[in-house]
N, CA and C atoms of all chains as a GROMACS GRO file, in nm:
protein
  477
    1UNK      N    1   0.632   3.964   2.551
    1UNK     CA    2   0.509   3.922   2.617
    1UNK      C    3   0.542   3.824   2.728
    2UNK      N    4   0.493   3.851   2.832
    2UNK     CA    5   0.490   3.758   2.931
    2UNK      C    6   0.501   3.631   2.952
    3UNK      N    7   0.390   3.553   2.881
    3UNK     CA    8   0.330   3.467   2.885
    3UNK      C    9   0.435   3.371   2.802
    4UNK      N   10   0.515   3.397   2.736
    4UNK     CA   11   0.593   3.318   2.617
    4UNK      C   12   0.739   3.310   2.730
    5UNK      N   13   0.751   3.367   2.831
    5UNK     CA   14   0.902   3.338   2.902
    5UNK      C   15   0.827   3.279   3.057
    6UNK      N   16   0.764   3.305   3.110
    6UNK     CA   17   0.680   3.201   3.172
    6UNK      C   18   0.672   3.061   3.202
    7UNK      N   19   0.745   2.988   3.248
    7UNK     CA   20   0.744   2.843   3.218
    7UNK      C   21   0.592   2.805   3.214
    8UNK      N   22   0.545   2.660   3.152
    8UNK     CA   23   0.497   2.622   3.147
    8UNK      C   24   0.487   2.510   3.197
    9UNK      N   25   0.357   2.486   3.257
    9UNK     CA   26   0.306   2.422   3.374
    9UNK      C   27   0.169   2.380   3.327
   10UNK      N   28   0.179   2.245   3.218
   10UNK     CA   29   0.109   2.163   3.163
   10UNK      C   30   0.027   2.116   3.239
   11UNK      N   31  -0.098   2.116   3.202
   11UNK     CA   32  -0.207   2.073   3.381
   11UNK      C   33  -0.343   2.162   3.443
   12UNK      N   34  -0.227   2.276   3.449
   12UNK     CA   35  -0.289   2.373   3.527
   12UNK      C   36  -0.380   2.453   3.452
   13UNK      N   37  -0.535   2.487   3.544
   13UNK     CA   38  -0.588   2.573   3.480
   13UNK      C   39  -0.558   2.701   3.397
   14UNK      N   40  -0.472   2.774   3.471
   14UNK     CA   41  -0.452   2.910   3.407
   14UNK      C   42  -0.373   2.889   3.293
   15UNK      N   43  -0.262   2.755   3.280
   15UNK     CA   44  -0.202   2.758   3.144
   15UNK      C   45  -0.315   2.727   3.035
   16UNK      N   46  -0.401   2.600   3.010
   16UNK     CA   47  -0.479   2.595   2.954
   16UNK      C   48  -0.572   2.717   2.868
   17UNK      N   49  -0.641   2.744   2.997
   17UNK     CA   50  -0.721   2.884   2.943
   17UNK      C   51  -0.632   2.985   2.823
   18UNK      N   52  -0.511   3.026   2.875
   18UNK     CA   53  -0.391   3.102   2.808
   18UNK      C   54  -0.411   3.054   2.660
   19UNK      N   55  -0.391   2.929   2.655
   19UNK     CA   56  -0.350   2.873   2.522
   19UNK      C   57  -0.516   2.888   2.440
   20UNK      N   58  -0.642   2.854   2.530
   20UNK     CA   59  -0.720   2.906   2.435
   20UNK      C   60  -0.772   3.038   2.383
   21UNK      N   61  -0.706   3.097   2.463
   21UNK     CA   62  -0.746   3.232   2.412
   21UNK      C   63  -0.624   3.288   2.274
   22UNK      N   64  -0.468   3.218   2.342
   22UNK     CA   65  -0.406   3.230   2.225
   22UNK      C   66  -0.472   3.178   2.115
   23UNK      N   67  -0.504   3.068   2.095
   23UNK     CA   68  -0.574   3.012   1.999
   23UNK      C   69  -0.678   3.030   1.944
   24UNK      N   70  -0.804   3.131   1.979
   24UNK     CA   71  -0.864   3.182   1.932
   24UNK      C   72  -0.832   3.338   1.894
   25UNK      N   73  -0.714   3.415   1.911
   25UNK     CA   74  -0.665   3.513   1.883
   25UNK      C   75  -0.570   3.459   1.705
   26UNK      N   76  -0.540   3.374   1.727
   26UNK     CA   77  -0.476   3.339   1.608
   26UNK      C   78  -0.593   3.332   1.486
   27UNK      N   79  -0.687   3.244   1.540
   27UNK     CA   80  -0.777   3.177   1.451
   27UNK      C   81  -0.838   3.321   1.383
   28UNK      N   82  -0.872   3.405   1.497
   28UNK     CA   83  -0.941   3.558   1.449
   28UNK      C   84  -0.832   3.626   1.315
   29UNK      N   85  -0.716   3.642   1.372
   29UNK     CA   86  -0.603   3.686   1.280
   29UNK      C   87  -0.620   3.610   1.139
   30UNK      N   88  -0.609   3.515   1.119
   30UNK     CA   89  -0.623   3.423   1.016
   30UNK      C   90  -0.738   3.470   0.932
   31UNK      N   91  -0.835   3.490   1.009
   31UNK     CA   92  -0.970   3.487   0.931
   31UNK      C   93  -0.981   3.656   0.882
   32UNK      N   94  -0.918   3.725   0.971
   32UNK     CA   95  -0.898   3.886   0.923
   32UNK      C   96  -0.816   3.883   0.827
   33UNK      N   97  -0.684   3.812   0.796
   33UNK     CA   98  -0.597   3.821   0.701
   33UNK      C   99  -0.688   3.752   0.542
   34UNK      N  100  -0.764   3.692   0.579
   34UNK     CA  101  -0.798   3.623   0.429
   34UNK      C  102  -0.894   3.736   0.412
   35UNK      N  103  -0.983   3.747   0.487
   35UNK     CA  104  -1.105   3.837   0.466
   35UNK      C  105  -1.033   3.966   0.375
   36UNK      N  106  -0.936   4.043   0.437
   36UNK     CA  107  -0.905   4.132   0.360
   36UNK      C  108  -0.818   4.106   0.240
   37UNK      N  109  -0.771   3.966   0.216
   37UNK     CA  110  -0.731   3.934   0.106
   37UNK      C  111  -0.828   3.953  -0.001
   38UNK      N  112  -0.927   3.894  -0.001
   38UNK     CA  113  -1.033   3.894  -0.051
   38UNK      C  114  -1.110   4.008  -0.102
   39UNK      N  115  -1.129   4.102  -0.050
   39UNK     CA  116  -1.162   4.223  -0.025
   39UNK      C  117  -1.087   4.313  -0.116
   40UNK      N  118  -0.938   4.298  -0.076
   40UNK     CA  119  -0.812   4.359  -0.176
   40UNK      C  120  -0.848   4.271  -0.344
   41UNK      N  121  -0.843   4.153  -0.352
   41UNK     CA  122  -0.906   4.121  -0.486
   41UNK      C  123  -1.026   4.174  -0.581
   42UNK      N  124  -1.106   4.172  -0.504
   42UNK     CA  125  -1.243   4.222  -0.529
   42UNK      C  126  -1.274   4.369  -0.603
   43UNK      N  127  -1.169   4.440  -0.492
   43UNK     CA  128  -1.243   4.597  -0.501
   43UNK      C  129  -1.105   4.620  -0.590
   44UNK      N  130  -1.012   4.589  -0.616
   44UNK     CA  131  -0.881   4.600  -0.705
   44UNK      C  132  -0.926   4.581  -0.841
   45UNK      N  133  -0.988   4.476  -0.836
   45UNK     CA  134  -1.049   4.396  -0.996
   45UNK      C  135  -1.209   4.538  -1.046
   46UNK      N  136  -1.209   4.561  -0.946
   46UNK     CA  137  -1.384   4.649  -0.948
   46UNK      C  138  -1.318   4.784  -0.966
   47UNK      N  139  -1.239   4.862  -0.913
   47UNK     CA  140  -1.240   4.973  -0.909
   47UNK      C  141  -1.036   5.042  -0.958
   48UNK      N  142  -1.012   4.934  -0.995
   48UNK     CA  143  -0.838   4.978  -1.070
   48UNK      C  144  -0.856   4.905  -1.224
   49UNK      N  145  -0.922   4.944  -1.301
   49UNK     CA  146  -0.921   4.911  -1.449
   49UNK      C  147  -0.797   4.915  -1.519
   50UNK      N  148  -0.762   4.991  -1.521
   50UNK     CA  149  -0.638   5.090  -1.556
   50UNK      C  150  -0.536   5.139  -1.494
   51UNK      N  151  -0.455   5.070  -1.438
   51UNK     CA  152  -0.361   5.119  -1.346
   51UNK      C  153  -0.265   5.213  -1.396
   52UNK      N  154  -0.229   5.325  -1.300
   52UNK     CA  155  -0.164   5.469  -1.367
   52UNK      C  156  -0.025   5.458  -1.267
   53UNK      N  157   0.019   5.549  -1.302
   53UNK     CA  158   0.143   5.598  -1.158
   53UNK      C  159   0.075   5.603  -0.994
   54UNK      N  160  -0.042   5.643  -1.022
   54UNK     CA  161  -0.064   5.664  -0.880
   54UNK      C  162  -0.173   5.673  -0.906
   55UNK      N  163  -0.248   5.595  -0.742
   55UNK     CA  164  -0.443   5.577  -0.759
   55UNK      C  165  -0.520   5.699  -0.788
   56UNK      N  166  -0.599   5.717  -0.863
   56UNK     CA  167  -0.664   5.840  -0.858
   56UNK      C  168  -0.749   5.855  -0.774
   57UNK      N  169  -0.794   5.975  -0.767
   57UNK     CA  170  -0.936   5.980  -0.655
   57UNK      C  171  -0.989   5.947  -0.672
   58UNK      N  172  -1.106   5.945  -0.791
   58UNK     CA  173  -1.214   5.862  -0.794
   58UNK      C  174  -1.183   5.673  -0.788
   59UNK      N  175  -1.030   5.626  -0.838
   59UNK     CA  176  -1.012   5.525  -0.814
   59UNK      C  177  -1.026   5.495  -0.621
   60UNK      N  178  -0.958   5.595  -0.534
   60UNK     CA  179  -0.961   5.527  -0.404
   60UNK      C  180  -1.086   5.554  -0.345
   61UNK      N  181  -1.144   5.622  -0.389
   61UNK     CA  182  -1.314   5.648  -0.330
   61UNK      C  183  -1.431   5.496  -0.373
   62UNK      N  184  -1.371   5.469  -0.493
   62UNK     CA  185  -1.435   5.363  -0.529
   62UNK      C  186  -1.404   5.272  -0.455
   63UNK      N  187  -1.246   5.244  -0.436
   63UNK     CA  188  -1.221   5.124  -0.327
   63UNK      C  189  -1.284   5.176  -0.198
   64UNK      N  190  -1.304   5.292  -0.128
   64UNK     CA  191  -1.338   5.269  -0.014
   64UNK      C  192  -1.506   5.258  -0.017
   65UNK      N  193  -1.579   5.256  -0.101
   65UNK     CA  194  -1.701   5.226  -0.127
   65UNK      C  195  -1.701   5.106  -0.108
   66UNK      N  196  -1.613   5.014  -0.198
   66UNK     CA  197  -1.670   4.873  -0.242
   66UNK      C  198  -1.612   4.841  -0.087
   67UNK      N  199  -1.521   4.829  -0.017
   67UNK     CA  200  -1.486   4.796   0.121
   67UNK      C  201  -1.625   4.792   0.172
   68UNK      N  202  -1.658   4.885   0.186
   68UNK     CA  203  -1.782   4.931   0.268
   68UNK      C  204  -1.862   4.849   0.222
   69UNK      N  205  -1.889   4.807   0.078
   69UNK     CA  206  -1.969   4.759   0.036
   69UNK      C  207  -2.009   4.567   0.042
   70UNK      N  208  -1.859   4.558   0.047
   70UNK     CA  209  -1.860   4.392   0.016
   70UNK      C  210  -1.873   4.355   0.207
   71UNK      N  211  -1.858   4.465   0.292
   71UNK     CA  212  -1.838   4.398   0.448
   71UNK      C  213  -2.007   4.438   0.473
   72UNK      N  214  -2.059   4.506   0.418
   72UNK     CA  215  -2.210   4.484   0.419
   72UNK      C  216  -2.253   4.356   0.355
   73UNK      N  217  -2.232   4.324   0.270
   73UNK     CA  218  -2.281   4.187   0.178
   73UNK      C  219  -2.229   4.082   0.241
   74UNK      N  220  -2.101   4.078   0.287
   74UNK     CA  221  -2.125   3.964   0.376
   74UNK      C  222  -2.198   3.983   0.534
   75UNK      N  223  -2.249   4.049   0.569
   75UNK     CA  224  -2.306   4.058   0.697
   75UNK      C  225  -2.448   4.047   0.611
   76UNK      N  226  -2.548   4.054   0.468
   76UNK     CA  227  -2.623   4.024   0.477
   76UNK      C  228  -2.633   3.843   0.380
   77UNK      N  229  -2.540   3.818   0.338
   77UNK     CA  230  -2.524   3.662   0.327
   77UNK      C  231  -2.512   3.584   0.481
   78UNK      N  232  -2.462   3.625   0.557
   78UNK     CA  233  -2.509   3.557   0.718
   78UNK      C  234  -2.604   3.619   0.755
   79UNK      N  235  -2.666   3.703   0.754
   79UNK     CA  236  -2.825   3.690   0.777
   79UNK      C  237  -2.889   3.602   0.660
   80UNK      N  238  -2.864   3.568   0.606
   80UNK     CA  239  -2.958   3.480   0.487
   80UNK      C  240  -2.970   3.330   0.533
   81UNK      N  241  -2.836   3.307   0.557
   81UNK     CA  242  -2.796   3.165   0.533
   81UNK      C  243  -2.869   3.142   0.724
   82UNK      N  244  -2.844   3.242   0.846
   82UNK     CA  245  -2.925   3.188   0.938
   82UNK      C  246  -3.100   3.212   0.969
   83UNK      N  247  -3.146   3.292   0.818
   83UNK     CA  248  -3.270   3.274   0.831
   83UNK      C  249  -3.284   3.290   0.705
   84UNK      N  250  -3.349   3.143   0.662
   84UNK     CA  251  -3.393   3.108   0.556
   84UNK      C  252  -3.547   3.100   0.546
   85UNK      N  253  -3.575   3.136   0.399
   85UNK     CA  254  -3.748   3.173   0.413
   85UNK      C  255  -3.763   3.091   0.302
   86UNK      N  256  -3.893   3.042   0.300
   86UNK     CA  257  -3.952   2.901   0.183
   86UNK      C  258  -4.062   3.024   0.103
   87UNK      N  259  -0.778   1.517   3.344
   87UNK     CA  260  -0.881   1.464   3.264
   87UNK      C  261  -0.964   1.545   3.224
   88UNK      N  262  -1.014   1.672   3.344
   88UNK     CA  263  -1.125   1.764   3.363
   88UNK      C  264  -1.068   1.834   3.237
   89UNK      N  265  -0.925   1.852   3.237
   89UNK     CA  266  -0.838   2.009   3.098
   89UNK      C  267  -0.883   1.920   2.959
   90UNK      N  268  -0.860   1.781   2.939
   90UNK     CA  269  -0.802   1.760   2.818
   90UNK      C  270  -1.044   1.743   2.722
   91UNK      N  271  -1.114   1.705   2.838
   91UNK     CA  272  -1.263   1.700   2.834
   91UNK      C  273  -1.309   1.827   2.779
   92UNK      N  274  -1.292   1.971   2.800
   92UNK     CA  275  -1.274   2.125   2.825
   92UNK      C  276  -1.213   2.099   2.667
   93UNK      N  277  -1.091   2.074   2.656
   93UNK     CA  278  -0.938   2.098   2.543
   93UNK      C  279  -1.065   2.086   2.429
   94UNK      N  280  -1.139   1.956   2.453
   94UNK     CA  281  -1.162   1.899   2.347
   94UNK      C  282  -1.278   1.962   2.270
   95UNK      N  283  -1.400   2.009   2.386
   95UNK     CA  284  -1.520   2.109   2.322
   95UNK      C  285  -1.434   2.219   2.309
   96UNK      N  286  -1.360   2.281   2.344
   96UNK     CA  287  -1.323   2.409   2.269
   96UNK      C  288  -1.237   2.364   2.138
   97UNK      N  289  -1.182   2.255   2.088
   97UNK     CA  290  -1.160   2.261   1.992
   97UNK      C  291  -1.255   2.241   1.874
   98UNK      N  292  -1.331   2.132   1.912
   98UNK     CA  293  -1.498   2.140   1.872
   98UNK      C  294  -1.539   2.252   1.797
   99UNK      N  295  -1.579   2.341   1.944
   99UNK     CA  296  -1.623   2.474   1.946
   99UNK      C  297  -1.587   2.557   1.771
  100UNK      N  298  -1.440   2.557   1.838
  100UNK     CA  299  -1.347   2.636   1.730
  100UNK      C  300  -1.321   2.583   1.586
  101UNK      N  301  -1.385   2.448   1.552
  101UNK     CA  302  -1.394   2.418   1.452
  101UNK      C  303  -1.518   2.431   1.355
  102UNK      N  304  -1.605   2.446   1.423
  102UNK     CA  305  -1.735   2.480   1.351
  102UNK      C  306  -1.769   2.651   1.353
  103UNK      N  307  -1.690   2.689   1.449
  103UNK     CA  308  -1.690   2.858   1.430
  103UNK      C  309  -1.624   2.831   1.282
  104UNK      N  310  -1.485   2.784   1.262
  104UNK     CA  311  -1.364   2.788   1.156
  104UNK      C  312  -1.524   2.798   0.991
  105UNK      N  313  -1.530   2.672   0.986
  105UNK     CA  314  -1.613   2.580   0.911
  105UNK      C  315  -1.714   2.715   0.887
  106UNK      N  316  -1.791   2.754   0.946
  106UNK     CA  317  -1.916   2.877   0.951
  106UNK      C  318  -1.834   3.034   0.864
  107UNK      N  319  -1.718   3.013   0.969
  107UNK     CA  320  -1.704   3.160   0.874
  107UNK      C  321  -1.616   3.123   0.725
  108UNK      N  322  -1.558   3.019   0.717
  108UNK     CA  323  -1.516   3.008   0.565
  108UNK      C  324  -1.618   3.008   0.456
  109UNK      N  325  -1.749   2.949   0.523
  109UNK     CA  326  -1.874   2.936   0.451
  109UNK      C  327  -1.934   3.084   0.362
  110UNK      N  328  -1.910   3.169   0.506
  110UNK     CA  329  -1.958   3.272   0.450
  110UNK      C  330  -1.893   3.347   0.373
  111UNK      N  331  -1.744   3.314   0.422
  111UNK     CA  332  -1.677   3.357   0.292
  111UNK      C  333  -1.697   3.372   0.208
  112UNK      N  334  -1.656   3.246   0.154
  112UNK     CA  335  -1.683   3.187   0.002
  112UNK      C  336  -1.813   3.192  -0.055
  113UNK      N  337  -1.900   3.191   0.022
  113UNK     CA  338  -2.064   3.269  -0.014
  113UNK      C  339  -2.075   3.374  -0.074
  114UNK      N  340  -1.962   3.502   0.020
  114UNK     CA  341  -2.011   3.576   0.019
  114UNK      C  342  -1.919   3.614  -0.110
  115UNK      N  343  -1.784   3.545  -0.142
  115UNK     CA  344  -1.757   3.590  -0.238
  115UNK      C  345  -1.790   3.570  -0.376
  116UNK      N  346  -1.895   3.392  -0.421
  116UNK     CA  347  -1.961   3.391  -0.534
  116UNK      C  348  -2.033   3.520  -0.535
  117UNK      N  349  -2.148   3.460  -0.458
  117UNK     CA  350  -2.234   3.594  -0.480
  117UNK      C  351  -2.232   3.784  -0.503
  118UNK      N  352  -2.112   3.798  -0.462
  118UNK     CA  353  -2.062   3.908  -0.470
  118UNK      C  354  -2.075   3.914  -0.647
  119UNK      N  355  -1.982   3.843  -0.704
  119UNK     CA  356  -1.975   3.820  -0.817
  119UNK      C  357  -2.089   3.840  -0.922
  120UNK      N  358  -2.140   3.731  -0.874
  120UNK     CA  359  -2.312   3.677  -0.914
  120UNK      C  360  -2.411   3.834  -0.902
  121UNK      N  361  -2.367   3.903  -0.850
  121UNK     CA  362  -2.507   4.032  -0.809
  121UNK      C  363  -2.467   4.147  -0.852
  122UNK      N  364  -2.323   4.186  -0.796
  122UNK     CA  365  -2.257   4.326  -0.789
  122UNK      C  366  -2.144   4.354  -0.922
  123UNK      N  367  -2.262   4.345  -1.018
  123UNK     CA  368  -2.188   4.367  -1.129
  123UNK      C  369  -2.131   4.506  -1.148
  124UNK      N  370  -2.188   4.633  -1.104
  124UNK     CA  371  -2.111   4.733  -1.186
  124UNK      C  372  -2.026   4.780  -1.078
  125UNK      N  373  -1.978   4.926  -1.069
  125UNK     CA  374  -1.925   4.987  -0.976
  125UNK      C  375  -1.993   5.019  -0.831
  126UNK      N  376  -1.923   4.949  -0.723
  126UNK     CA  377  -1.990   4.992  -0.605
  126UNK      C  378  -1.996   5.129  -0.557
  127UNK      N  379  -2.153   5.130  -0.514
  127UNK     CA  380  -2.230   5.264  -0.514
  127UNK      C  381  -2.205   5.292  -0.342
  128UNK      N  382  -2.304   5.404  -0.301
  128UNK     CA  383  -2.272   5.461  -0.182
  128UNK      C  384  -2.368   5.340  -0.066
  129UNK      N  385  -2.460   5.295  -0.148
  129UNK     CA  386  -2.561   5.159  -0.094
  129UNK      C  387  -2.604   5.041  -0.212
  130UNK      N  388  -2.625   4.963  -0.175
  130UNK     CA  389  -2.716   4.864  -0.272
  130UNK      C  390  -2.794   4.874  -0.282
  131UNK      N  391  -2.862   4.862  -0.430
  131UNK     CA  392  -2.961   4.845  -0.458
  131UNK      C  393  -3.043   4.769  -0.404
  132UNK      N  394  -3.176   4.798  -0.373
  132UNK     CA  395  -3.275   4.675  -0.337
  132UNK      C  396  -3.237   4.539  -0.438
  133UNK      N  397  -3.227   4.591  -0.598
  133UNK     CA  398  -3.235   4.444  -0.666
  133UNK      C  399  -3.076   4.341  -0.599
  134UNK      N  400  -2.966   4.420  -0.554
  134UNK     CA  401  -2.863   4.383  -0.549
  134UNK      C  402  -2.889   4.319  -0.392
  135UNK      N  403  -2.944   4.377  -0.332
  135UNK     CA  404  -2.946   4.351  -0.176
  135UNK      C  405  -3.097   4.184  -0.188
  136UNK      N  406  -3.148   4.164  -0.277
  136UNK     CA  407  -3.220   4.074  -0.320
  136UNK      C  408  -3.117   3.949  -0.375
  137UNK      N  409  -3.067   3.980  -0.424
  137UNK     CA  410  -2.971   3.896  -0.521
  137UNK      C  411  -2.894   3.824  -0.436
  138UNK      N  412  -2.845   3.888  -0.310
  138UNK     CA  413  -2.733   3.823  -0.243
  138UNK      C  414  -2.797   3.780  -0.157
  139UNK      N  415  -2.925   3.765  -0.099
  139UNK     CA  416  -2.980   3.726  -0.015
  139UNK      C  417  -3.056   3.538  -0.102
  140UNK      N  418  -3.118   3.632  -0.188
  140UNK     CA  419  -3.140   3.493  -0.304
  140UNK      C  420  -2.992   3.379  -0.288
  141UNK      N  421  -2.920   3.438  -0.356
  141UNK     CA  422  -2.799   3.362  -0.384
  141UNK      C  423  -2.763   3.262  -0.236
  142UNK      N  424  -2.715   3.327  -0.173
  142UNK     CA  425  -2.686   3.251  -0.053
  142UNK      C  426  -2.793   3.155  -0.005
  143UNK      N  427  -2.953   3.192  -0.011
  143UNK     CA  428  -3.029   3.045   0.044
  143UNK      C  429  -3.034   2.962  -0.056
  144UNK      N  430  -3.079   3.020  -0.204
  144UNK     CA  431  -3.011   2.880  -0.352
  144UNK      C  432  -2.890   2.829  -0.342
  145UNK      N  433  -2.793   2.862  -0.280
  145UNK     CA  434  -2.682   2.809  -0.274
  145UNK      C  435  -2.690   2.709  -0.189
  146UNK      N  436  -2.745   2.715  -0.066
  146UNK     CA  437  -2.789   2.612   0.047
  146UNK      C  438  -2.880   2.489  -0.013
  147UNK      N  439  -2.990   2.577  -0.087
  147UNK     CA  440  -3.094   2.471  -0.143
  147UNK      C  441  -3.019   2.339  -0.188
  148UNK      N  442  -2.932   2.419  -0.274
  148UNK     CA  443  -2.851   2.302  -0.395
  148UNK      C  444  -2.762   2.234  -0.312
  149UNK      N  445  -2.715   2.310  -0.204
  149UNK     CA  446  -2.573   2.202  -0.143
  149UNK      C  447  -2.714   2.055  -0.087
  150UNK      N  448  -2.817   2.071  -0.021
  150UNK     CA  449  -2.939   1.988   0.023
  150UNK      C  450  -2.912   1.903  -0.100
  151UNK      N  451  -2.938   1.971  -0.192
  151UNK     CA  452  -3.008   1.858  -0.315
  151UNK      C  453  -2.811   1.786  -0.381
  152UNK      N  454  -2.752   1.821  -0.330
  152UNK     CA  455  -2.625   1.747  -0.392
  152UNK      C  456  -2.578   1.671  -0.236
  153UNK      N  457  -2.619   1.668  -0.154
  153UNK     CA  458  -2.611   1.625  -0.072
  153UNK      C  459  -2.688   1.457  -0.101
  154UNK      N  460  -2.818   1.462  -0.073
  154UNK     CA  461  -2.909   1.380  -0.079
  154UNK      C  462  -2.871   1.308  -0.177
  155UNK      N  463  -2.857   1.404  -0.295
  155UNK     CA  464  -2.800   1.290  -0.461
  155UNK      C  465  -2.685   1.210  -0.367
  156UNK      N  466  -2.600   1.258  -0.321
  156UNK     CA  467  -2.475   1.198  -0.274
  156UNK      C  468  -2.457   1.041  -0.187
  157UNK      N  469  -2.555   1.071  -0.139
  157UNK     CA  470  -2.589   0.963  -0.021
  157UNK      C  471  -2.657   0.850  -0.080
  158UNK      N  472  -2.749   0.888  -0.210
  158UNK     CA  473  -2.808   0.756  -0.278
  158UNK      C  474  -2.766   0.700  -0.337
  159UNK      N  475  -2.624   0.735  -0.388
  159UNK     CA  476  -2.514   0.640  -0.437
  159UNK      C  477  -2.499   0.522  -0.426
   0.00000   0.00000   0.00000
């Protein structure tokens, strides 16, 4: 990558900007890596009871359900939490 | 002066983004718990799609009320 053999030229607009976008590319990565940590816990504990030689079908259909399922539930826990009703 | 003024709301920025989505995380992963007891289906149930919606503003309610306890210390 470019940008990493580049000297750096502390100061300047265009380095700045660089670094925040690195820095919000990281922060994204981070938050994708746990998310699917999470996700891998979840639907592992939900849908591998019984672990065999190899996943069965109805075992990986289930995981790709609950995937589907838990990235819906959190998209409707942030709708909750930014509109709250009394 | 103008970079490090800039440096500083985007770190700001990027900390309450941080703070927001761990929230929902961890929201979303009690409640997951808390609602989606059996095997995930092709959709949720209304009662399930209730549950996690419940869960997450009771969860807020109570952080309010352990909050407030907190402060009258």
């Amino acid at each position: 990558m470019d940008s990493f053999s580049s000297p750096s030229s502390s100061g300047s607009p265009a380095s700045s900007e660089q670094l925040m976008e690195q820095i919000k590319a990281q922060l994204a990565q981070a938050f994708a890596q746990e998310f699917l940590e999470t996700v891998g816990n979840k639907c592992f504990a939900k849908c591998v009871t019984k672990p065999g030689t190899s996943l069965s079908g109805s075992e990986s259909s289930c995981i790709s359900r609950c995937v589907d399922r838990y990235m819906e539930a959190t998209g409707i826990v942030s709708r909750a939490l930014f509109s709250p009703q009394r | 002066m103008e970079n490090s003024a800039e440096m500083q709301r985007f770190i700001e920025q990027e900390q309450q983004k941080a703070m927001m989505s761990e929230m929902i995380g961890k929201l979303t992963s009690v409640c997951w718990d808390k609602c989606i007891t059996g095997t995930p289906g092709n959709k949720f149930s209304s009662g399930e799609t209730t549950c996690l919606t419940n869960c997450a503003q009771r969860f807020l309610d109570m952080s309010m009320i352990i909050a407030k306890r907190f402060e009258m210390q």
